[in-house]
N, C-alpha and C positions, 0 to 999 in steps of 0.2 A: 814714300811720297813726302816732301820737304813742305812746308807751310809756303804758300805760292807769293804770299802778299809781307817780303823781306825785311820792308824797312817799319813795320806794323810794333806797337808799343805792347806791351802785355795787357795793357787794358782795351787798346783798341782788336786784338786778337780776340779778347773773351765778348768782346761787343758782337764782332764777324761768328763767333760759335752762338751765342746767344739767340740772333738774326735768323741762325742756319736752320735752328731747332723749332723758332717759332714761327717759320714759313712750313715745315714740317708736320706743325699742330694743324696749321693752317688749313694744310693741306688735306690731314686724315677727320679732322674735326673744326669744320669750321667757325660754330655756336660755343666750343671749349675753347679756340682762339680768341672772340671779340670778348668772352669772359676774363680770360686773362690778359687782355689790352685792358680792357676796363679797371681790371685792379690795380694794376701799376700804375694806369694815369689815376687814380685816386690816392692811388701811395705813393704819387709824385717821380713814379719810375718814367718817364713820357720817351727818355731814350728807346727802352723796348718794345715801344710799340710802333711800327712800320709808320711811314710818311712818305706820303706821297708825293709831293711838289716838281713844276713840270715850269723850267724857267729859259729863255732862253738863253745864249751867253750876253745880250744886251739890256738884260733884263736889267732894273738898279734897282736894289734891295734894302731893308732899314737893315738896320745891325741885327734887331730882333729877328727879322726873316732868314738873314745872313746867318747868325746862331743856328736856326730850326733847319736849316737848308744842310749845314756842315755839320750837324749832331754837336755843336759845342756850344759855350756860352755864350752872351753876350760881352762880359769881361775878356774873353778870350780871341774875337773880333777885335777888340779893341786894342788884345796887346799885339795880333796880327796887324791891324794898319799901325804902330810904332814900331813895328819887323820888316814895313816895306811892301804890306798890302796897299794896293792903289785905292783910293778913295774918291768918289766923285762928288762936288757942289755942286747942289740943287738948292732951289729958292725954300723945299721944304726939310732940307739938313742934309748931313751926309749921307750918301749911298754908298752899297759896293756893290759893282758889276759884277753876275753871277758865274760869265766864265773868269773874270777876275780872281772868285774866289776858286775856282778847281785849280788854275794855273797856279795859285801859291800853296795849297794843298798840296797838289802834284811836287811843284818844288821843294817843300820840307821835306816832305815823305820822303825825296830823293838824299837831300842831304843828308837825313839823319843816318841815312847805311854808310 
């Protein structure tokens, strides 16, 4: 079986194995899971611990949401809209539409193969 997800970086790979294992936990121990959610977000791991967010594509986001939504920064948001992420003005700062952000996701990831 070939890794399904091509244009995937080596760290974003280890993130998808990571994800795999702690729905896994989840699943056979669910009080050994929120344990070890608990300690990463106290050792600042906050990536490994599942998030849920339920947006629509019209949804407008701050950078900060936009970050927590795409698992990346907010520096990183930002170097996305100087690559050509859409950005929308609002009277309270910029936003990015949330299907916004999957279609430029989607686009990297394609280019990058």
């Amino acid at each position: 079986m070939t890794w399904p997800w091509h244009a995937d970086t080596p760290l974003e790979r280890a993130r998808r194995v990571v994800q795999m294992y702690r729905h896994a936990l989840h699943d056979a121990a669910p009080a050994a899971a929120r344990e070890a959610d608990d300690r990463m977000e106290r050792l600042g791991q906050t990536w490994a611990v599942p998030v849920v967010m339920h947006y629509d594509d019209d949804d407008l986001l701050t950078a900060a949401l936009a970050a927590d939504l795409m698992h990346v920064t907010v520096r990183t948001v930002y170097t996305w809209r100087r690559h050509g992420l859409t950005v929308t003005a609002t009277p309270d700062g910029p936003r990015y539409r949330a299907g916004d952000l999957a279609a430029f996701d989607t686009a990297r990831r394609r280019n990058r193969r």
